[in-house]
Every structure is written in C-alpha cells, then in structure tokens.
Jmol script that loads the backbone (N, CA, C; Angstrom):
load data "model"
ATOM      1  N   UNK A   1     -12.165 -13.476  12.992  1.00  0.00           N
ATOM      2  CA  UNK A   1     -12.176 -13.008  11.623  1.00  0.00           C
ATOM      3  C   UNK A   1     -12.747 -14.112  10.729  1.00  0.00           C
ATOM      4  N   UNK A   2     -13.395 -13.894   9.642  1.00  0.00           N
ATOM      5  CA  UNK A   2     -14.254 -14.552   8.498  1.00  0.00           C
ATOM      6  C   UNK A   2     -13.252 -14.392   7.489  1.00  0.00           C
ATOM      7  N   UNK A   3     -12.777 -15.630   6.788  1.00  0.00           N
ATOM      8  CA  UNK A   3     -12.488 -15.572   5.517  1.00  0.00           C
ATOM      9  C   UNK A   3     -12.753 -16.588   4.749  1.00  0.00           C
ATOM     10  N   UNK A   4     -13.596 -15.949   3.723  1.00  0.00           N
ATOM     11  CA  UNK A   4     -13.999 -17.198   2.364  1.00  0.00           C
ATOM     12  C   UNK A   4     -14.259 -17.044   1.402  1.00  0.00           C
ATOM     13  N   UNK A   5     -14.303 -17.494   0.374  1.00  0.00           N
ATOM     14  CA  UNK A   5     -14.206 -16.606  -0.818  1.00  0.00           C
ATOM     15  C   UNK A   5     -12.667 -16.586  -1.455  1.00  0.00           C
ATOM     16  N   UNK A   6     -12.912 -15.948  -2.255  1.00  0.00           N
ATOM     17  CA  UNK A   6     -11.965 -14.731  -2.710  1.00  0.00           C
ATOM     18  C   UNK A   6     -11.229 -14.251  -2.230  1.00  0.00           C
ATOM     19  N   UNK A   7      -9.770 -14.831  -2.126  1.00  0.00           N
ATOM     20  CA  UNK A   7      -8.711 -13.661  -1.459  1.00  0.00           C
ATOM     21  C   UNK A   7      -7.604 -13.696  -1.981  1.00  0.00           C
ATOM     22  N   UNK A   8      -6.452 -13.351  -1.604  1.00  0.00           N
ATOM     23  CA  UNK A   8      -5.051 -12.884  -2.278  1.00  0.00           C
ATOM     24  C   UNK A   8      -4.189 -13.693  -1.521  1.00  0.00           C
ATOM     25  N   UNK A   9      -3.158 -14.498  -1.833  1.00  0.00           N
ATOM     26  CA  UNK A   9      -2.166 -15.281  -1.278  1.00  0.00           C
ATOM     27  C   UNK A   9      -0.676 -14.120  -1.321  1.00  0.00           C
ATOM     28  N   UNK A  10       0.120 -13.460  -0.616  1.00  0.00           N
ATOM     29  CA  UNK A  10       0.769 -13.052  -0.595  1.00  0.00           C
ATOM     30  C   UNK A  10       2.112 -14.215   0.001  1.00  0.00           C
ATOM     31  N   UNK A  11       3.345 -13.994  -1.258  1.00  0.00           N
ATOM     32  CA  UNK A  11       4.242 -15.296  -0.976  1.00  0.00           C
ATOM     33  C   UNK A  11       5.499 -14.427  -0.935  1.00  0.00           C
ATOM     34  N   UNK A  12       6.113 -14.209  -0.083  1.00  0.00           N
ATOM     35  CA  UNK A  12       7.765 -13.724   0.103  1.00  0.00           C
ATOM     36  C   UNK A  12       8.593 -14.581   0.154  1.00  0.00           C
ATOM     37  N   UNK A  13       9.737 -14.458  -0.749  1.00  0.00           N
ATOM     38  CA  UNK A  13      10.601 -15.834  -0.497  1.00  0.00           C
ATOM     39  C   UNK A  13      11.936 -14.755  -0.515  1.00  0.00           C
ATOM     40  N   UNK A  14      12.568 -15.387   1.175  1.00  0.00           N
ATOM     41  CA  UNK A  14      14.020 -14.520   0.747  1.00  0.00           C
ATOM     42  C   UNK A  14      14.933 -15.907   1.536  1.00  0.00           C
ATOM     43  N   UNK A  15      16.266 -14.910   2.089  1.00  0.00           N
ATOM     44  CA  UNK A  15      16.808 -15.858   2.561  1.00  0.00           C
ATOM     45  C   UNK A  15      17.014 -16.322   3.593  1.00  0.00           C
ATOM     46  N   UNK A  16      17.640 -17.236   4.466  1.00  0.00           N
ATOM     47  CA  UNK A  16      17.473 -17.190   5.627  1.00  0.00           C
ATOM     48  C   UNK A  16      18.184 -16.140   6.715  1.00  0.00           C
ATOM     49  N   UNK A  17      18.940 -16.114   5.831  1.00  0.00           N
ATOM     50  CA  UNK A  17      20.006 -14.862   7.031  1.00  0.00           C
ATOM     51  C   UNK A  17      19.332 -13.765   6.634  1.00  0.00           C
ATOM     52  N   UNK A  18      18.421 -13.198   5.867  1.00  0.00           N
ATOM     53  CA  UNK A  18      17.874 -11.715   5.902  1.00  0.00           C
ATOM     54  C   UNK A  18      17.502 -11.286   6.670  1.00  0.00           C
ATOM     55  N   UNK A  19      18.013 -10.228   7.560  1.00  0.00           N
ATOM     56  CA  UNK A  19      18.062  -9.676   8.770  1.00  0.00           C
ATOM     57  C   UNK A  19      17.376  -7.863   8.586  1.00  0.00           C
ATOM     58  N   UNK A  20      16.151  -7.692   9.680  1.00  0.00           N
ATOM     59  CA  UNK A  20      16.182  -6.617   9.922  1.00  0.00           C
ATOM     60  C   UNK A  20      16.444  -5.597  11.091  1.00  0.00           C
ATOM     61  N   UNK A  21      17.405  -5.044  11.761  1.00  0.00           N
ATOM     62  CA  UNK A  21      17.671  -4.137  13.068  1.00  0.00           C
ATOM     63  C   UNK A  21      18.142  -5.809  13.760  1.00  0.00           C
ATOM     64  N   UNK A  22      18.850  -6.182  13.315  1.00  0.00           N
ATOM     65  CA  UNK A  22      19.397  -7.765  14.235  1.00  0.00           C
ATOM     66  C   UNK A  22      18.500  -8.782  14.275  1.00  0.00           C
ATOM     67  N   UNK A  23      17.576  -8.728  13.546  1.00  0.00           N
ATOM     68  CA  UNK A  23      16.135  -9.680  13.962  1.00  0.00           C
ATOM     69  C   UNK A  23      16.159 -10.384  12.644  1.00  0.00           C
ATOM     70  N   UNK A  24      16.042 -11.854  12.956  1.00  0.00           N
ATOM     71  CA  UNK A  24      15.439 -12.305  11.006  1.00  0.00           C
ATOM     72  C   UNK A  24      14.373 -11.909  10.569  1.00  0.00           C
ATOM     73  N   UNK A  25      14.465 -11.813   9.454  1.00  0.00           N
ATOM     74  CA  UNK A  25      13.304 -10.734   8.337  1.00  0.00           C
ATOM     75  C   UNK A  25      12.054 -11.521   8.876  1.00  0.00           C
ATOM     76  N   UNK A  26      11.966 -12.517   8.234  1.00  0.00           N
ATOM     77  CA  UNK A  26      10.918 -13.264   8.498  1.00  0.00           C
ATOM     78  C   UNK A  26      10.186 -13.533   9.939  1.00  0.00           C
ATOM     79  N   UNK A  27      10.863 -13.278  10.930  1.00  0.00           N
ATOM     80  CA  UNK A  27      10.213 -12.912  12.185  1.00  0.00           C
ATOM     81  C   UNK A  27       9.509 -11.302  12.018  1.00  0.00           C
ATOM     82  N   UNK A  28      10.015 -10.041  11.682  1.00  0.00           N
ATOM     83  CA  UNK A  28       9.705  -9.102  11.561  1.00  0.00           C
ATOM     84  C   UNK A  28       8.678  -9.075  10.964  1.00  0.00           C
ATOM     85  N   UNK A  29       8.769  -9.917   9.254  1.00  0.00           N
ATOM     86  CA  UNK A  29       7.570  -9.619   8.266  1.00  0.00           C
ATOM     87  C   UNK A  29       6.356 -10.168   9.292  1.00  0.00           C
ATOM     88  N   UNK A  30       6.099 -11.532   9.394  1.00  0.00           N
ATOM     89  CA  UNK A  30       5.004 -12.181  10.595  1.00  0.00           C
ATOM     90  C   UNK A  30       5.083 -10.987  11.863  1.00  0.00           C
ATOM     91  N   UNK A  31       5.454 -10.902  12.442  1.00  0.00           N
ATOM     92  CA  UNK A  31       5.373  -9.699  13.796  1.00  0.00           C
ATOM     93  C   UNK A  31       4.271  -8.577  13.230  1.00  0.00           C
ATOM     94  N   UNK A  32       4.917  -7.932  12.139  1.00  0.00           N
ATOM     95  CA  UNK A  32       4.335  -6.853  11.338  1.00  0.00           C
ATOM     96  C   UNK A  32       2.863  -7.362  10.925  1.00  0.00           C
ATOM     97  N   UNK A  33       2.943  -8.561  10.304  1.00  0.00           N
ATOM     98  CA  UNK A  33       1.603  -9.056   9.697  1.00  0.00           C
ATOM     99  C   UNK A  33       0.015  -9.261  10.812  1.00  0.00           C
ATOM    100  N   UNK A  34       0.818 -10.059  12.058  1.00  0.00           N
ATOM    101  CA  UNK A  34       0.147 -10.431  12.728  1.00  0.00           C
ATOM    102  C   UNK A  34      -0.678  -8.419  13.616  1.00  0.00           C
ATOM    103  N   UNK A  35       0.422  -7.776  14.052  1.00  0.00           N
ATOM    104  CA  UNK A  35       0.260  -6.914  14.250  1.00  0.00           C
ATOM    105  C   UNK A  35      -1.040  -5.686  13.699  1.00  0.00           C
ATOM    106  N   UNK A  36      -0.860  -6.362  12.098  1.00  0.00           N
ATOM    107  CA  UNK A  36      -2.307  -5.250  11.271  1.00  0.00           C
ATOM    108  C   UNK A  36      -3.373  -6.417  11.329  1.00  0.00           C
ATOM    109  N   UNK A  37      -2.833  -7.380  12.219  1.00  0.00           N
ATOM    110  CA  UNK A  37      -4.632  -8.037  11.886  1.00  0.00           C
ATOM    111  C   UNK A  37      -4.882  -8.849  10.582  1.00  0.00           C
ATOM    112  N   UNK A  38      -3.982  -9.467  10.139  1.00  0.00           N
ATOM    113  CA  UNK A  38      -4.078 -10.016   9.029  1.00  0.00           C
ATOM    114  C   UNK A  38      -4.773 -11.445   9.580  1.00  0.00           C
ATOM    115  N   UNK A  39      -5.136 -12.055   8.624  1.00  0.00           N
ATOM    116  CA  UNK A  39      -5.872 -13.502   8.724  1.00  0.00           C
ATOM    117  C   UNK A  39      -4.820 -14.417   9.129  1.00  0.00           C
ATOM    118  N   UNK A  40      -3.229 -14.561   8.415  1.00  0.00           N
ATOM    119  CA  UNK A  40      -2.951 -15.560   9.352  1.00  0.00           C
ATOM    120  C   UNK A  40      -1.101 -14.717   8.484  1.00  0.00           C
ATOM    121  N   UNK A  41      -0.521 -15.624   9.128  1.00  0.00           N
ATOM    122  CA  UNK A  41       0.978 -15.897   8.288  1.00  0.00           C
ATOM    123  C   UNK A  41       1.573 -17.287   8.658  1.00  0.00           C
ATOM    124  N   UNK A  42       2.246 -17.865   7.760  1.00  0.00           N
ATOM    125  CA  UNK A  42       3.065 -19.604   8.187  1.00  0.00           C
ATOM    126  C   UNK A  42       4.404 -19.016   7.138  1.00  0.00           C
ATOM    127  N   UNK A  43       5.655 -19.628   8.241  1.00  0.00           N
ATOM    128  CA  UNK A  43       6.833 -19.513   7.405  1.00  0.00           C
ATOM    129  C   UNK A  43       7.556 -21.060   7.362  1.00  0.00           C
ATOM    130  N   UNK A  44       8.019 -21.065   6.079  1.00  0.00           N
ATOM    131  CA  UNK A  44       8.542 -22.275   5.450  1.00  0.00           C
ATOM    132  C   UNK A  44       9.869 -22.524   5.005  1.00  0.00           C
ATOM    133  N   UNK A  45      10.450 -23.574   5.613  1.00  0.00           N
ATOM    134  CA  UNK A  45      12.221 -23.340   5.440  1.00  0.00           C
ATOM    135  C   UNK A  45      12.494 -24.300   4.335  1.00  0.00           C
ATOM    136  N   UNK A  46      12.842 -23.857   3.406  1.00  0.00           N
ATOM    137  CA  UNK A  46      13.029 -24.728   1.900  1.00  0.00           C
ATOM    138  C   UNK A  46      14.546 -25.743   2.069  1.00  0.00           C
ATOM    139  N   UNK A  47      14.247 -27.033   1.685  1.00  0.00           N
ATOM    140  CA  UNK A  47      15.474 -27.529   1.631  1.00  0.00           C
ATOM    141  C   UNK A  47      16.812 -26.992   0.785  1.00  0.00           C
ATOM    142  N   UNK A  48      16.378 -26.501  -0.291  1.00  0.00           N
ATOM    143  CA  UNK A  48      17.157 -26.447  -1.125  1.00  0.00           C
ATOM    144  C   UNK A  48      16.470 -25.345  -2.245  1.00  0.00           C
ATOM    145  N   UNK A  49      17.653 -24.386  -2.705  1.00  0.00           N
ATOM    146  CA  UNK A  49      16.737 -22.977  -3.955  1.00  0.00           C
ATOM    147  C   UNK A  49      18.039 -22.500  -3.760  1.00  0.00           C
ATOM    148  N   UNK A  50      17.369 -21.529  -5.272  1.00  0.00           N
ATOM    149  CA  UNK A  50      18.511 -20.425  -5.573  1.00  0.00           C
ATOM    150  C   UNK A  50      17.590 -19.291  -5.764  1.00  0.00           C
ATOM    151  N   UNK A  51      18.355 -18.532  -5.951  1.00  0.00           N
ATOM    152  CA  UNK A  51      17.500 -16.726  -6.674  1.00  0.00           C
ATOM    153  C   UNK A  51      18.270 -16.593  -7.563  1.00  0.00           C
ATOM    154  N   UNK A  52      17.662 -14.782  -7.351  1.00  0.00           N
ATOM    155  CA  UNK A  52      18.509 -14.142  -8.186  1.00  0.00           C
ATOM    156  C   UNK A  52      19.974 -13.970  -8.399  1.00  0.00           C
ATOM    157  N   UNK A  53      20.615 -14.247  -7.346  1.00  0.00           N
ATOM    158  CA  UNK A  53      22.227 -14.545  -7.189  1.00  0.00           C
ATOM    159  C   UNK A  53      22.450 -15.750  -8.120  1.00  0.00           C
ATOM    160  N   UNK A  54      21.906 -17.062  -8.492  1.00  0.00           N
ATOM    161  CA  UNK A  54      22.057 -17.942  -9.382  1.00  0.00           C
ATOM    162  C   UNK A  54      23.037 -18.976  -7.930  1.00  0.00           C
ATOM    163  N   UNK A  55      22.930 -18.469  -7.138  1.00  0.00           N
ATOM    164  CA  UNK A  55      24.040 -19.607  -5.961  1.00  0.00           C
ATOM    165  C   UNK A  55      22.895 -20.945  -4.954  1.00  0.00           C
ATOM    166  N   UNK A  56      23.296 -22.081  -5.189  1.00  0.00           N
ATOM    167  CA  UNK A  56      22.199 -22.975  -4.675  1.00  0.00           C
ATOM    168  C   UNK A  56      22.793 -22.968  -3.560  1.00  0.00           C
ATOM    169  N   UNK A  57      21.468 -22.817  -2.616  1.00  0.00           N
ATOM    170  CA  UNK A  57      21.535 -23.064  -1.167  1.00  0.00           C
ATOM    171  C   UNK A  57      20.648 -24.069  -1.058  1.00  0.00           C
ATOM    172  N   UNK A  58      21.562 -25.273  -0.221  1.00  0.00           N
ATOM    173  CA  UNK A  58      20.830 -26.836   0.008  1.00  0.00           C
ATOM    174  C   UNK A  58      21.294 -27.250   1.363  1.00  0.00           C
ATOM    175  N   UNK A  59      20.312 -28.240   2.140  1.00  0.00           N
ATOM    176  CA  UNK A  59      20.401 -28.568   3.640  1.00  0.00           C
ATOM    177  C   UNK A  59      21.131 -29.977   3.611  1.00  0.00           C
ATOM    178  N   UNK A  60      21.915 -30.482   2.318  1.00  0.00           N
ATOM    179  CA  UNK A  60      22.533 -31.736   1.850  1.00  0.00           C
ATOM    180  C   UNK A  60      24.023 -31.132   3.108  1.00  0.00           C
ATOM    181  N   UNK A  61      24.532 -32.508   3.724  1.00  0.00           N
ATOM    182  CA  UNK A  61      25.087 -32.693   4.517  1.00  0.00           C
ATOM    183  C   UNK A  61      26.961 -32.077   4.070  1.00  0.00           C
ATOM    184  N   UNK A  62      26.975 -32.673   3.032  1.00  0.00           N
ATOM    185  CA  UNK A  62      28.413 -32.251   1.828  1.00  0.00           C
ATOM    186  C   UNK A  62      28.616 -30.796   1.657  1.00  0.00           C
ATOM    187  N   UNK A  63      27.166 -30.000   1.333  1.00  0.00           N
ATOM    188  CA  UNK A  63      27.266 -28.717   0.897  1.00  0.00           C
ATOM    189  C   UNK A  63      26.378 -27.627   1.760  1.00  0.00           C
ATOM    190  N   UNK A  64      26.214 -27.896   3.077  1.00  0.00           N
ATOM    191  CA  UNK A  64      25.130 -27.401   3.891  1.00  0.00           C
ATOM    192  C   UNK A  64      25.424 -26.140   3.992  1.00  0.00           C
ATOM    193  N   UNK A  65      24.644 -24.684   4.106  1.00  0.00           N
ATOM    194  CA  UNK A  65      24.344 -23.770   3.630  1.00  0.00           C
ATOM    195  C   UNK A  65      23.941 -23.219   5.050  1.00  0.00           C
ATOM    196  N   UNK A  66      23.854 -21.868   5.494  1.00  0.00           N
ATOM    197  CA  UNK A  66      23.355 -21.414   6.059  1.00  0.00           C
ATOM    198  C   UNK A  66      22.163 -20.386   6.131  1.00  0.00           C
ATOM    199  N   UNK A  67      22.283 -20.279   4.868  1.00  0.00           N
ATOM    200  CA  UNK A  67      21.055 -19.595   3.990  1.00  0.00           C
ATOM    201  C   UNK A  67      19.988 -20.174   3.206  1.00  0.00           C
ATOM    202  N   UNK A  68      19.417 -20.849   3.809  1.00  0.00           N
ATOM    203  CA  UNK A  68      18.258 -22.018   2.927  1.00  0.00           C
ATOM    204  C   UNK A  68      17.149 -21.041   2.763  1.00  0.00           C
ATOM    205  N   UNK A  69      16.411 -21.359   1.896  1.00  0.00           N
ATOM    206  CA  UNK A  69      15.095 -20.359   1.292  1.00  0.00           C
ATOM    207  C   UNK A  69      14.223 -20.370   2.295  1.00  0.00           C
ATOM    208  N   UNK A  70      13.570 -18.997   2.438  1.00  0.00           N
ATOM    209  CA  UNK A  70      12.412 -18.989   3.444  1.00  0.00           C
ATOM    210  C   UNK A  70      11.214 -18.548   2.745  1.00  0.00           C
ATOM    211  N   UNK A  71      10.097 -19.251   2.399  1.00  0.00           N
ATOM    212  CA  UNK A  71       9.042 -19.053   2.251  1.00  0.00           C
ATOM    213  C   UNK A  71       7.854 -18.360   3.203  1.00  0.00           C
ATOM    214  N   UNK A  72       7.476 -16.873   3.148  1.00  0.00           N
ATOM    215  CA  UNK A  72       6.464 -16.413   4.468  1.00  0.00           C
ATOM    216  C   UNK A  72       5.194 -16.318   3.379  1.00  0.00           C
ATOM    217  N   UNK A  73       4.036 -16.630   3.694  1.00  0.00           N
ATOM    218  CA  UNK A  73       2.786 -16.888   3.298  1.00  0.00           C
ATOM    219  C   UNK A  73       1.842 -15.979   3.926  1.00  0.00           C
ATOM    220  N   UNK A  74       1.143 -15.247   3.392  1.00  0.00           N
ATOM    221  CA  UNK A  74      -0.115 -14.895   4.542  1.00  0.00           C
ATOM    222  C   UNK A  74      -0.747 -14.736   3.340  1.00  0.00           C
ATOM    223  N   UNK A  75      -2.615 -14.613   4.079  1.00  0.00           N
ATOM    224  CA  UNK A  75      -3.531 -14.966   2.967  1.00  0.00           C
ATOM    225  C   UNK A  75      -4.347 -14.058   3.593  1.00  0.00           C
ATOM    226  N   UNK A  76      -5.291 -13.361   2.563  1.00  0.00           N
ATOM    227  CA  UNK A  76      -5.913 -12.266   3.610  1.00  0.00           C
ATOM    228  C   UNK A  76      -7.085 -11.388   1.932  1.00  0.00           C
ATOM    229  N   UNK A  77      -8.055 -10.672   2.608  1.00  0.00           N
ATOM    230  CA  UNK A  77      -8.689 -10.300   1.545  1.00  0.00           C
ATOM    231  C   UNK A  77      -7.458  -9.398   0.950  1.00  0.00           C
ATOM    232  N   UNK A  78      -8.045  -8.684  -0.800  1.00  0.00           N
ATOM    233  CA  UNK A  78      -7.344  -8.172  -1.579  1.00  0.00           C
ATOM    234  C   UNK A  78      -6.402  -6.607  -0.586  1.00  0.00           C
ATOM    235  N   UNK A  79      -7.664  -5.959  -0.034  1.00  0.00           N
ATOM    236  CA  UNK A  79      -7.542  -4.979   0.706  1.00  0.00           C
ATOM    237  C   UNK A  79      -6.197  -4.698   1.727  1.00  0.00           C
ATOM    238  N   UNK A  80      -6.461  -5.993   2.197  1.00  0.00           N
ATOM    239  CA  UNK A  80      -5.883  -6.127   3.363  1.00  0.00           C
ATOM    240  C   UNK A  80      -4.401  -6.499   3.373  1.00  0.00           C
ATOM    241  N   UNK A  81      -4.172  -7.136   1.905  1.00  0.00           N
ATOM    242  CA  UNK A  81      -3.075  -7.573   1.427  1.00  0.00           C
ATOM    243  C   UNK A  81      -2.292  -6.314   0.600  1.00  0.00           C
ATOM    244  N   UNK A  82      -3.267  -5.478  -0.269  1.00  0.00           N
ATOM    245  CA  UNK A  82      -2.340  -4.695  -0.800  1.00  0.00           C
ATOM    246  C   UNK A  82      -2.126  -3.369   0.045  1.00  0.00           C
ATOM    247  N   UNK A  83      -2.588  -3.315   1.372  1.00  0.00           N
ATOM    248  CA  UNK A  83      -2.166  -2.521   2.322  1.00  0.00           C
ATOM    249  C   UNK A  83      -1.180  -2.834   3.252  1.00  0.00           C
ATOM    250  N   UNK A  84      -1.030  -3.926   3.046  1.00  0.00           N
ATOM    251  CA  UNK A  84       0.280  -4.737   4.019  1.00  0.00           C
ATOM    252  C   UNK A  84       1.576  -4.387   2.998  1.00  0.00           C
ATOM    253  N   UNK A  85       1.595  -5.006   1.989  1.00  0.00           N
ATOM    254  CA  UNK A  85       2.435  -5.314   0.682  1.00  0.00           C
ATOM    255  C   UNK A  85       3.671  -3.514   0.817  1.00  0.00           C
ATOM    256  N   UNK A  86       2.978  -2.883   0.988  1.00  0.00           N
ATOM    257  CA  UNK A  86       3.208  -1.555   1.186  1.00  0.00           C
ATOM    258  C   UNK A  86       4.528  -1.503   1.793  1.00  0.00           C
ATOM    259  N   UNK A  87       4.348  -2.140   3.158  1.00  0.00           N
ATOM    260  CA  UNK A  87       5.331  -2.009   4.190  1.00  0.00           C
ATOM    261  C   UNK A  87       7.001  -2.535   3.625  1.00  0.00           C
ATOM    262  N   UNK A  88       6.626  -3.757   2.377  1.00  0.00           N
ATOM    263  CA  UNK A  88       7.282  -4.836   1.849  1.00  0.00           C
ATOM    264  C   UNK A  88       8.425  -4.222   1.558  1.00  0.00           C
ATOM    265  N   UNK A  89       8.334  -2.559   0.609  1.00  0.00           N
ATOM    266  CA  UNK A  89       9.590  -2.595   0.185  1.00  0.00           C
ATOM    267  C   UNK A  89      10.711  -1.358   1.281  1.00  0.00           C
ATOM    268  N   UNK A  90      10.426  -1.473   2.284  1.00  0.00           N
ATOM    269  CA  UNK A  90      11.460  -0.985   3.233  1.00  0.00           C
ATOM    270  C   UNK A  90      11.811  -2.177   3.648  1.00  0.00           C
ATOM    271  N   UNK A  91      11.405  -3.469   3.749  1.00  0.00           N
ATOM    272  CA  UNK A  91      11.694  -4.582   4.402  1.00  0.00           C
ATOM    273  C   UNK A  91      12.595  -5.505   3.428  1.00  0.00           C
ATOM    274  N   UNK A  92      11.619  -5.571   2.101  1.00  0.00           N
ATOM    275  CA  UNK A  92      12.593  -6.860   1.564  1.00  0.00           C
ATOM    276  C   UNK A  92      13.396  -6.185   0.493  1.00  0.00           C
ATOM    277  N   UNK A  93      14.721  -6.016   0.819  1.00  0.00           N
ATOM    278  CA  UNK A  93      16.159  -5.660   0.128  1.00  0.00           C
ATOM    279  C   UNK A  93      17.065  -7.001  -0.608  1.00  0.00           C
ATOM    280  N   UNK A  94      16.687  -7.922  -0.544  1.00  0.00           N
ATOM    281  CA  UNK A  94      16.626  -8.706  -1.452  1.00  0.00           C
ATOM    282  C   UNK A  94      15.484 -10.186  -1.654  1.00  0.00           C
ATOM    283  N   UNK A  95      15.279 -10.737  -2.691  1.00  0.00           N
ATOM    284  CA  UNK A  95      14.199 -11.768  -2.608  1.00  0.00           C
ATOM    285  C   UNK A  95      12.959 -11.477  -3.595  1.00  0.00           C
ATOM    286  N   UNK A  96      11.875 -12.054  -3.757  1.00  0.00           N
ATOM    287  CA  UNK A  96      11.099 -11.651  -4.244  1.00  0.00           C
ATOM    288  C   UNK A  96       9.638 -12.027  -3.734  1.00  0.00           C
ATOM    289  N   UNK A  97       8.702 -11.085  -4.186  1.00  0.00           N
ATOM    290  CA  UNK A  97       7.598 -11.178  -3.680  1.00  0.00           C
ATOM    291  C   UNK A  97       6.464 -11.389  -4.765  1.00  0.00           C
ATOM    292  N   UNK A  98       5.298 -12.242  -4.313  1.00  0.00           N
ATOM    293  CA  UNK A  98       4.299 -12.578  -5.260  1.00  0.00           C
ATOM    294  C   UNK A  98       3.296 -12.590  -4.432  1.00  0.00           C
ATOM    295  N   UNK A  99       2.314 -12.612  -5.310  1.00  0.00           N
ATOM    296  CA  UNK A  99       1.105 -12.215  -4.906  1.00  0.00           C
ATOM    297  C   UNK A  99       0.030 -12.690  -6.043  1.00  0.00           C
ATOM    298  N   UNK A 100      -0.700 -13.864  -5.820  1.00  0.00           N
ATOM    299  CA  UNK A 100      -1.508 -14.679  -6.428  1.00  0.00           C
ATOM    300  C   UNK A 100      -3.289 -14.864  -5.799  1.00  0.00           C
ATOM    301  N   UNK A 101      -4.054 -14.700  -6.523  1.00  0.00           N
ATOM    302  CA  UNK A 101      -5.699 -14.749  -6.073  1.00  0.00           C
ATOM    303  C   UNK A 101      -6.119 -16.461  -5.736  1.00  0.00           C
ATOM    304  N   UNK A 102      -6.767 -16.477  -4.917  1.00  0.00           N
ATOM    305  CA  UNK A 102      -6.879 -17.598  -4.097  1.00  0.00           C
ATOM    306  C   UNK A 102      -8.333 -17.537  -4.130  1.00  0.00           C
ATOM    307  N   UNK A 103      -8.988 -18.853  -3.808  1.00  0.00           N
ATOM    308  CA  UNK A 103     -10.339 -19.331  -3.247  1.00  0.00           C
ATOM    309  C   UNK A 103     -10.268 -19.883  -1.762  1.00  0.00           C
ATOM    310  N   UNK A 104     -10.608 -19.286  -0.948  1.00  0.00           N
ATOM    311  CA  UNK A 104     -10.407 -19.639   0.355  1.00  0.00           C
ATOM    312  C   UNK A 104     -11.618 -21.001   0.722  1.00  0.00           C
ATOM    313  N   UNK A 105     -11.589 -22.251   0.368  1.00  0.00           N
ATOM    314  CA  UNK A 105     -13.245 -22.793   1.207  1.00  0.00           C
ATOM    315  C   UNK A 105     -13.040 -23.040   2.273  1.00  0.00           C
ATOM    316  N   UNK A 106     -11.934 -22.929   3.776  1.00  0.00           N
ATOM    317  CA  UNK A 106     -12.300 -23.684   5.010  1.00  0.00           C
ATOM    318  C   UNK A 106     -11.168 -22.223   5.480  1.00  0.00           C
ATOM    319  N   UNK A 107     -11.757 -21.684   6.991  1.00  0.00           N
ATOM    320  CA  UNK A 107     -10.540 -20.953   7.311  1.00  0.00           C
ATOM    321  C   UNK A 107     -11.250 -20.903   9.117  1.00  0.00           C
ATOM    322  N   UNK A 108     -10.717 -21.556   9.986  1.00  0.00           N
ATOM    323  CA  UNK A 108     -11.440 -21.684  11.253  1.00  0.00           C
ATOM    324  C   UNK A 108     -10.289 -21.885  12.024  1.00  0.00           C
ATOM    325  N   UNK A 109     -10.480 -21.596  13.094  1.00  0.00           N
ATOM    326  CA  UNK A 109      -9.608 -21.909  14.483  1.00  0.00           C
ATOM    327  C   UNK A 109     -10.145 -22.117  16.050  1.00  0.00           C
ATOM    328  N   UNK A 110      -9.006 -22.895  16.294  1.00  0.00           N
ATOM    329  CA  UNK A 110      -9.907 -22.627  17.933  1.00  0.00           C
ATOM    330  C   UNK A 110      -9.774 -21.580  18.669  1.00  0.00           C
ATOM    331  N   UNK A 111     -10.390 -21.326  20.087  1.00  0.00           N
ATOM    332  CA  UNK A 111     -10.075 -20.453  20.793  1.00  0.00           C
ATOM    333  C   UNK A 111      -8.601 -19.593  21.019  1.00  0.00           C
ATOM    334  N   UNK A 112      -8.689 -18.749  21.224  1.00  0.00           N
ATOM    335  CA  UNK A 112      -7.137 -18.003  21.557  1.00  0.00           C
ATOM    336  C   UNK A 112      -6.783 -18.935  22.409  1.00  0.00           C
ATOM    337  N   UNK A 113      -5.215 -19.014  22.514  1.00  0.00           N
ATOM    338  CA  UNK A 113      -4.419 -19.373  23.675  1.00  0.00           C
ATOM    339  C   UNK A 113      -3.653 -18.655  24.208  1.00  0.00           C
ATOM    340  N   UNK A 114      -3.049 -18.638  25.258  1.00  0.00           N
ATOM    341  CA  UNK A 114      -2.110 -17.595  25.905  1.00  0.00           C
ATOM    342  C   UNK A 114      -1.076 -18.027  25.255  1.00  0.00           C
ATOM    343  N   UNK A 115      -0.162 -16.661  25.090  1.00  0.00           N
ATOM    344  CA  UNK A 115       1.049 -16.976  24.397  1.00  0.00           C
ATOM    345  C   UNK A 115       1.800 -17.511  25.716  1.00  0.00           C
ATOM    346  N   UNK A 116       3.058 -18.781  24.697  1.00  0.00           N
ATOM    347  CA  UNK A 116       4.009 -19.369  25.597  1.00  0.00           C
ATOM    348  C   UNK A 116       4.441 -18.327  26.314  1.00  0.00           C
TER     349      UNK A 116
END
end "model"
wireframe off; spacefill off
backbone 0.3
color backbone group
C-alpha cells in the first residue's frame, strides 16, 4: 500500500480494561483495522490520564491503577478512515474518539514476515 499526502489520523483513547466478548477493546479495534486493510494501527499505554469520569488513572507505584489510558492510532486516507470509524460506535461504549488531517511524508516497510 502507498500512502502520502494527505490523510486522516484516527485517535481512540479508552481504557485499559475496555473489553469486547472477553477480549481487550484495543486488540479487537487493531484486529478489525488490520482486517479492512487499513495502512497501519500502533497502540499506546499512557502512564497516567483521566476522562470523562474525572478519576486519574496513574502507573505511580502508591496509587497504581489497573486502568491506564490506551491510545489506538491508525492513519489511513480520508475514505478509508471514515469507513472504518463506522464500526467505532458498536465498539467504543466509553472513551473518546478523534479524528485529525495529517500530512503523511515517509510511510514504507519491509517485506511481510510470518506471523509469530
């Protein structure tokens, strides 16, 4: 796949225990993503955030949390993103989602590898 230019950053941030059918969300959302062919997805475990609940979840040793923020990322043309986005609200039941326009200049990889 080619991407450069112009594209859409799609950013989900929920929590860590958000669970779908026993599975964490964030495995599902990436599963799902990778599945339509999207350009890529990376998920990101935040030290420390709150939401909409107003309750801080932090990886500090005193107050350690089991719910630390999860950031899932995928970047992909407009198309491709607001046809994914779709799926979003059977999935994310709490958290929020954004969606910001991007300049892509470098997007390359190496060869496939066999999965582990």
């Amino acid at each position: 796949m080619r991407l450069h230019g112009s594209a859409m950053r799609l950013t989900i941030l929920i929590g860590e225990d958000a669970q779908y059918r026993q599975r964490p969300l964030y495995t599902e959302i990436v599963r799902r993503a990778h599945d339509q062919g999207m350009a890529g997805a990376s998920v990101f475990r935040g030290m420390e955030g709150f939401g909409a609940s107003s309750l801080i979840h932090t990886d500090r040793i005193l107050s350690l949390s089991d719910d630390l923020p999860i950031a899932i990322v995928i970047v992909d043309n407009e198309d491709r993103i607001d046809e994914f986005v779709a799926q979003l609200d059977e999935l994310v039941t709490e958290g929020l989602v954004i969606m910001d326009r991007v300049e892509v200049y470098r997007y390359v990889g190496g060869p496939p590898r066999a999965p582990r």
